[in-house]
C-alpha positions in Angstrom: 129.4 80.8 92.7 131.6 83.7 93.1 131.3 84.5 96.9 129.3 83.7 99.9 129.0 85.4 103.3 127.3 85.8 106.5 127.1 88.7 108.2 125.4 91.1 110.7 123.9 93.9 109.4 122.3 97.4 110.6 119.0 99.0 109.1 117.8 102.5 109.5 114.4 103.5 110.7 113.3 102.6 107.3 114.0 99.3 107.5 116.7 99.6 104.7 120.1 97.8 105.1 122.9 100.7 105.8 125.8 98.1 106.6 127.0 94.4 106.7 129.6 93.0 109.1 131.0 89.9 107.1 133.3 88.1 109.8 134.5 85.6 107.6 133.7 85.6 103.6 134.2 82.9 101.4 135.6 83.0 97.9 134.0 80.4 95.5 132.7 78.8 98.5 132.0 74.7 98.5 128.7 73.9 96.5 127.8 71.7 99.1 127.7 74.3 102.0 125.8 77.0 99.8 123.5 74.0 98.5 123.3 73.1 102.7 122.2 76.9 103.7 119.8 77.5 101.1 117.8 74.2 101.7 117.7 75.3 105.3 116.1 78.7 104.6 113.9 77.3 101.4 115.9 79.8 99.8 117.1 81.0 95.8 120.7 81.8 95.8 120.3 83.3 92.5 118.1 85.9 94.6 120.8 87.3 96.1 120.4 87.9 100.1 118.1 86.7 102.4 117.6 87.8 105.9 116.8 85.3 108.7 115.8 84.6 112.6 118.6 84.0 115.0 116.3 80.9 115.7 117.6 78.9 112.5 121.1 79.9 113.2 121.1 76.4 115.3 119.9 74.2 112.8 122.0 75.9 110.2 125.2 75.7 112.3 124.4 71.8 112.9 124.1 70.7 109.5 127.5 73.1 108.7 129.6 70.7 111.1 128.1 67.7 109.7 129.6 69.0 106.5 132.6 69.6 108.0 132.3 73.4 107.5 133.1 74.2 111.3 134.9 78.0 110.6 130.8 79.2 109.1 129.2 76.8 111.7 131.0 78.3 114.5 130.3 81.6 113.4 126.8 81.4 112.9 126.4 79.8 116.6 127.5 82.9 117.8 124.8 84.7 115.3 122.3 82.9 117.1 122.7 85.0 120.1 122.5 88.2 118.0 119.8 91.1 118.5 120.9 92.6 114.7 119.5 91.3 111.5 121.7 88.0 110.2 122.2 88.1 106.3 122.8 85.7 104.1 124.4 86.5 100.6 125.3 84.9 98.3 127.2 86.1 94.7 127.3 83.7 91.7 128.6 86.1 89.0 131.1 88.6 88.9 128.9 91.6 87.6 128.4 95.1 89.3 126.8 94.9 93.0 123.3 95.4 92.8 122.7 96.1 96.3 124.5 96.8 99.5 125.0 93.6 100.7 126.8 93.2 97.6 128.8 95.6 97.9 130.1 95.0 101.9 130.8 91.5 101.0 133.1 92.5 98.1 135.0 95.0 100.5 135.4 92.1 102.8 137.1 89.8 100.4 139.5 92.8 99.6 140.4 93.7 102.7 140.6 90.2 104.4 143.4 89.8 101.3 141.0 87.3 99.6 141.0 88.7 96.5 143.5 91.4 95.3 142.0 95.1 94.0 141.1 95.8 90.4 140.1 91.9 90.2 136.8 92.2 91.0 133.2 93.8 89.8 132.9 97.2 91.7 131.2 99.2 89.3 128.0 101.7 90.0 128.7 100.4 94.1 128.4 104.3 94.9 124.7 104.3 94.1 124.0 101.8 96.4 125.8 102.8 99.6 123.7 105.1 101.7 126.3 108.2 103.3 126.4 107.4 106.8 126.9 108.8 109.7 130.1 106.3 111.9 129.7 107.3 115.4 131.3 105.8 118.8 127.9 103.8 118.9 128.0 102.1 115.5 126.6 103.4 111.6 123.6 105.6 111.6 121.5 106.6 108.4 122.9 110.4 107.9 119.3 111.6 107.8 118.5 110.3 111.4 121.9 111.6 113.1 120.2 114.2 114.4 117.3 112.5 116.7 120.2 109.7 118.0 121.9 113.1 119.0 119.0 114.5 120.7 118.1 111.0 122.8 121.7 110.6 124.2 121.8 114.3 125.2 118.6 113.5 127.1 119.9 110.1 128.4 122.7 112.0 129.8 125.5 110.5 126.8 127.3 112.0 123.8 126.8 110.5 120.3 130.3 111.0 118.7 130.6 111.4 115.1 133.7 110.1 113.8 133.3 110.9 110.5 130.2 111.3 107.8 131.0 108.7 104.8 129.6 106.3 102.3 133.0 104.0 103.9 133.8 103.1 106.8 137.7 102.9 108.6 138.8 99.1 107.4 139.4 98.5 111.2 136.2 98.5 112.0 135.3 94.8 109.9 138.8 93.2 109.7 142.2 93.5 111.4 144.6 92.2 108.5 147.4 90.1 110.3 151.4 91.7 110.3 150.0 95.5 109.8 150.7 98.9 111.8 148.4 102.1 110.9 148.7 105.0 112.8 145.7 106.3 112.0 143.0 104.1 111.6 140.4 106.5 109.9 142.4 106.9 107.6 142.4 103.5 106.0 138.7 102.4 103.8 136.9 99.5 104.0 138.0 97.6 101.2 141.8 98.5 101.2 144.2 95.8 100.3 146.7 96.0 103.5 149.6 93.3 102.8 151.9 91.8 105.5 154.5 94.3 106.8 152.5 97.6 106.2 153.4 100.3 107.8 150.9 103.3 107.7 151.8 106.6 109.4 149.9 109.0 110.3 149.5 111.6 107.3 149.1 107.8 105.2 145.9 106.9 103.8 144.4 104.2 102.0 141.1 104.5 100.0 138.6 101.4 98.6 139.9 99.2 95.8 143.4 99.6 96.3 146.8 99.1 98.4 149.6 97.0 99.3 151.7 93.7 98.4 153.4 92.9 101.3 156.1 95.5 103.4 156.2 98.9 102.3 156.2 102.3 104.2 153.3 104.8 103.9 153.5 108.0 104.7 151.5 109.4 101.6 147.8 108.5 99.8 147.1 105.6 98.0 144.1 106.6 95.9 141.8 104.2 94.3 142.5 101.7 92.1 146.7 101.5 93.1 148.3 99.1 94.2 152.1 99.4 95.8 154.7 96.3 95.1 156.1 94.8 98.2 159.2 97.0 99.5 158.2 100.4 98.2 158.0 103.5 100.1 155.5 106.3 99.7 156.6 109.2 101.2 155.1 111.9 103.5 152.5 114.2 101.7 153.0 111.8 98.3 150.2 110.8 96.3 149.1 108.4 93.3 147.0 108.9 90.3 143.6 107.3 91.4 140.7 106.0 88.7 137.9 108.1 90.6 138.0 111.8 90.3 138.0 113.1 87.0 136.7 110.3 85.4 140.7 108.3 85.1 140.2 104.8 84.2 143.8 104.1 83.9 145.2 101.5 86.5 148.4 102.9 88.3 150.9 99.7 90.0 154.0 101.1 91.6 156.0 98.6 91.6 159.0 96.8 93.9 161.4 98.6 95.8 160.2 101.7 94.8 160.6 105.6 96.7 158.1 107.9 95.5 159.3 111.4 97.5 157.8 113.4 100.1 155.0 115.7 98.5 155.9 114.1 94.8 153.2 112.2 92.8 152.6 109.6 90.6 150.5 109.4 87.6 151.3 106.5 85.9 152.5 102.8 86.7 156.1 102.6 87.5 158.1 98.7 87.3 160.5 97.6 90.0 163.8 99.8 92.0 162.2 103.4 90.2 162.8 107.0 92.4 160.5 109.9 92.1 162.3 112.5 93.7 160.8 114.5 96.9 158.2 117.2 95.2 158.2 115.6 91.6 154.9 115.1 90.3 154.9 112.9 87.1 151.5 113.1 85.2 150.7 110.9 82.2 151.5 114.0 79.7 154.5 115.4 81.2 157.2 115.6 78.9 160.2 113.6 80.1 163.7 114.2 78.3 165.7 110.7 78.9 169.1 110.6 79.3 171.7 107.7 78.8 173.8 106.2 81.4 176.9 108.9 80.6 174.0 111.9 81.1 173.5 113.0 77.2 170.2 113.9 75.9 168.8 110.7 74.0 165.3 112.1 73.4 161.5 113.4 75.1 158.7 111.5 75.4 155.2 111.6 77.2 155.6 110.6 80.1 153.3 107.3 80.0 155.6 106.1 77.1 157.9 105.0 80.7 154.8 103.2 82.6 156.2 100.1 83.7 159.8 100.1 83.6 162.2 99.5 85.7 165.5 101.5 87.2 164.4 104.7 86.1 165.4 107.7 88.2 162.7 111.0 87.4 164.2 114.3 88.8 163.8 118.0 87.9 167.0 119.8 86.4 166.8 122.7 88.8 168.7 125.0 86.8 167.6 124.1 83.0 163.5 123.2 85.0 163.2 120.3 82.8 162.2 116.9 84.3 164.2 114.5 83.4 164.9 110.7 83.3 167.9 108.9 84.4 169.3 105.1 84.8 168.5 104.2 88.7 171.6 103.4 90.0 170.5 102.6 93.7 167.6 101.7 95.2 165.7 101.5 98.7 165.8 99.0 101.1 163.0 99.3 103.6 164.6 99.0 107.3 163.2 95.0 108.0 162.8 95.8 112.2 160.2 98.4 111.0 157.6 96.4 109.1 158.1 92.6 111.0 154.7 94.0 112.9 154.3 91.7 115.4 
């Protein structure tokens, strides 16, 4: 079995599912807990999710510890107590999400660092999340914002609206240990935020991508990218993502890395490579490469360079050509700034 999680969940007036809380999720988990739960619930696995009473959380949580699964059976004690629908799901296969619980639990194991991004089955997960309104009192269905609105008016309350998404902010479902983000709303469910993170305020960080370890992020980390440890994005900087516009090219920057402010990276750079500040380098640019002396050697495309290392990209302000140079320093990310503790 691929993954297995409990979580709380929140419906819509409907009675559909609009999101999952998964406080702890399991990768592979133990056959003998999964085995444990379904028994418990008379329940198929291979059926995906099931939705039970707080009533059986006891029984269930009593024949975790007998198992010696304590971390599950303490959280499910505390599910007992809970007034929101308990869901449990279970994965066996590594294929696209079929519905949202599916989906959620996925996000979890990404952004509790379980599972890095690109390594697992995300595709079609847009077509099952519903958009959703995030407000100060928790996720409501987008097409019911309006009579929550109306009741706290008359209650004598105001229903804020953080923001109207298909994601949520990350911070919301999981706290990754060692990390600093300015801006919370700014980082998705389902980013990959490694040990020593830094994230200012202009930074973002969408679904299905992120960071090593300690790096500095003052630009956007689209989809799909992933930053080495030790790299620096700088303010107003961006990466080549795999959603809009159809890309399905995966971009790594790699270690020790200084994309500049308001440059931009299309394709994958290897270790101690410099973008300079307003650069942007797409997959077609044409690149002329120069030897360690400075003399022309030859153009190429630019994503004849993905991957490798100690490359310098600057623009020749006076000839307007972009070119490619032997890296002959690199950064070193000021170790004070990213302990985050």
């Amino acid at each position: 079995m691929l993954s297995f999680g409990l979580g709380i969940g929140t419906k819509n007036s409907s009675g559909q599912l609009i999101e999952i809380y998964y406080p702890e999720p399991i990768l592979n988990p133990n056959k003998l807990l999964t085995d444990t739960i379904q028994k418990i619930l008379n329940f198929d696995a291979n059926k995906g999710s099931i939705i039970f009473s707080p009533k059986d959380c006891i029984k269930v949580a009593k024949n975790f510890y007998s198992i010696g699964e304590n971390n599950q059976a303490k959280i499910i004690e505390y599910f007992a107590k809970s007034k929101r629908p308990i869901i449990a799901t279970f994965i066996i296969k590594d294929i696209p999400p079929i519905n949202i619980a599916e989906v959620y639990l996925k996000l979890h194991l990404i952004s509790h660092r379980i599972v890095k991004p690109n390594s697992i089955n995300l595709k079609n997960m847009f077509s099952q999340l519903k958009n959703i309104a995030w407000t100060n009192e928790g996720a409501i269905d987008v097409d019911e914002i309006n009579i929550y609105q109306l009741k706290a008016r008359l209650e004598g309350r105001t229903l804020s609206v953080n923001c109207v998404d298909k994601f949520p902010k990350m911070t919301d479902y999981v706290v990754p240990k060692g990390i600093r983000i300015a801006d919370t709303a700014r980082v998705r469910l389902g980013a990959y935020i490694g040990e020593g993170t830094t994230i200012m305020h202009e930074g973002f960080c969408n679904f299905n991508a992120g960071t090593e370890g300690p790096a500095m992020i003052e630009g956007r980390i689209s989809a799909g990218v992933l930053i080495g440890k030790n790299t620096d994005i700088g303010g107003g900087a961006s990466t080549l993502g795999t959603l809009s516009g159809g890309g399905n090219i995966i971009i790594y920057i790699g270690q020790n890395c200084l994309i500049g402010a308001n440059a931009g990276c299309g394709i994958s750079l290897g270790d101690r490579c410099t973008i300079e500040s307003g650069l942007y380098i797409t997959p077609s640019a044409k690149i002329v490469i120069l030897d360690k002396n400075n003399k022309f050697v030859k153009i190429v495309a630019a994503r004849e360079l993905s991957n490798k290392s100690d490359l310098l990209f600057i623009r020749n302000s006076i000839k307007g050509r972009i070119e490619c140079r032997i890296n002959k320093s690199y950064i070193m990310l000021n170790e004070e700034l990213h302990k985050n503790k």
